[in-house]
C-alpha positions in Angstrom: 135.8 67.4 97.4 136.8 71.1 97.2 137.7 71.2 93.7 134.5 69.5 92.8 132.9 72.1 94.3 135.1 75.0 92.8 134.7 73.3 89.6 130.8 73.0 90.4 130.6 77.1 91.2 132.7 78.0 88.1 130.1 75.3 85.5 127.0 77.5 87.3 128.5 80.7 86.7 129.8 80.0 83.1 126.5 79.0 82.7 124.8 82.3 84.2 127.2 84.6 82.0 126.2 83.0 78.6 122.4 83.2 79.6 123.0 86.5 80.3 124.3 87.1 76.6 121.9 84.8 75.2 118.9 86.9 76.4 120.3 90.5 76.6 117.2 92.0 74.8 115.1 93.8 76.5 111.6 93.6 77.8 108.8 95.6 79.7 107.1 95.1 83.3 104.4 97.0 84.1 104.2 97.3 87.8 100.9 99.4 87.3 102.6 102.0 89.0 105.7 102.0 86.6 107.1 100.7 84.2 110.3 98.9 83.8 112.4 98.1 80.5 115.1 95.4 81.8 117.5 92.7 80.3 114.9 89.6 79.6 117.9 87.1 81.4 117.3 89.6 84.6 113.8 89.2 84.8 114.0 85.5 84.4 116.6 85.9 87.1 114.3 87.8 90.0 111.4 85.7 88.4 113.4 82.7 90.1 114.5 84.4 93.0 111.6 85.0 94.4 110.0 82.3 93.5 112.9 80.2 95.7 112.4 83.0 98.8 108.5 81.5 98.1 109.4 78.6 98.5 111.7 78.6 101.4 109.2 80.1 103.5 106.4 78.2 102.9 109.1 75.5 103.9 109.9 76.7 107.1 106.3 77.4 108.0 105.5 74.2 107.4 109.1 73.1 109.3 107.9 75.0 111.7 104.4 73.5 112.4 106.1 70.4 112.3 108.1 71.1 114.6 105.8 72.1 117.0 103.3 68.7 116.2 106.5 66.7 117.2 107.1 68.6 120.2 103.4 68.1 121.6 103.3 64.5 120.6 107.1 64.1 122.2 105.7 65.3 125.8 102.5 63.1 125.2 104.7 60.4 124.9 106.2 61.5 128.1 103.1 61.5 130.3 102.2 58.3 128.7 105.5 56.3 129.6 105.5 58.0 133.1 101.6 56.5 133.6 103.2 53.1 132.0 105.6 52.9 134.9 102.7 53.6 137.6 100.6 51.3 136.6 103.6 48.5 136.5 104.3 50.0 139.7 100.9 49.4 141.7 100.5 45.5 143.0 98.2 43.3 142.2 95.4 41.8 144.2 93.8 38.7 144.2 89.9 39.0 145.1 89.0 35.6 144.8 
């Protein structure tokens, strides 16, 4: 299992070295402020970045809120089963 995942590493990072070479132009982002001339395969590289650090929080927020929903509904749960066992608990009469 560890050489399939040195083997996996070394296929991703051939892979990011000839991407590299296949887009070393350059191009231009204007950040209004500034401008920046970088390698094209760089920008496509923070373009992704970022967009996975997007991603992962909007993730966790939603992991989060989750979390939270299952924790409410886990001690509703509680106070429900506890009221189960009262009820069971109490005798019944006969009023007839």
């Amino acid at each position: 299992m560890k050489i399939l995942t040195i083997i996996l590493y070394l296929v991703l990072v051939l892979f990011g070295i000839s991407f590299a070479i296949l887009n070393a132009s350059t191009a231009s982002l204007n950040l209004y402020v500034t401008t920046l001339n970088l390698p094209l395969s760089l920008l496509v590289m923070l373009s992704v970045g970022v967009g996975i650090i997007v991603g992962v929080l909007l993730l966790l927020a939603k992991y989060w809120r989750l979390k939270r929903a299952h924790k409410h509904l886990k001690s509703q749960l509680k106070l429900k089963e506890e009221e189960i066992i009262n009820l069971r608990s109490i005798p019944l009469s006969d009023n007839h």
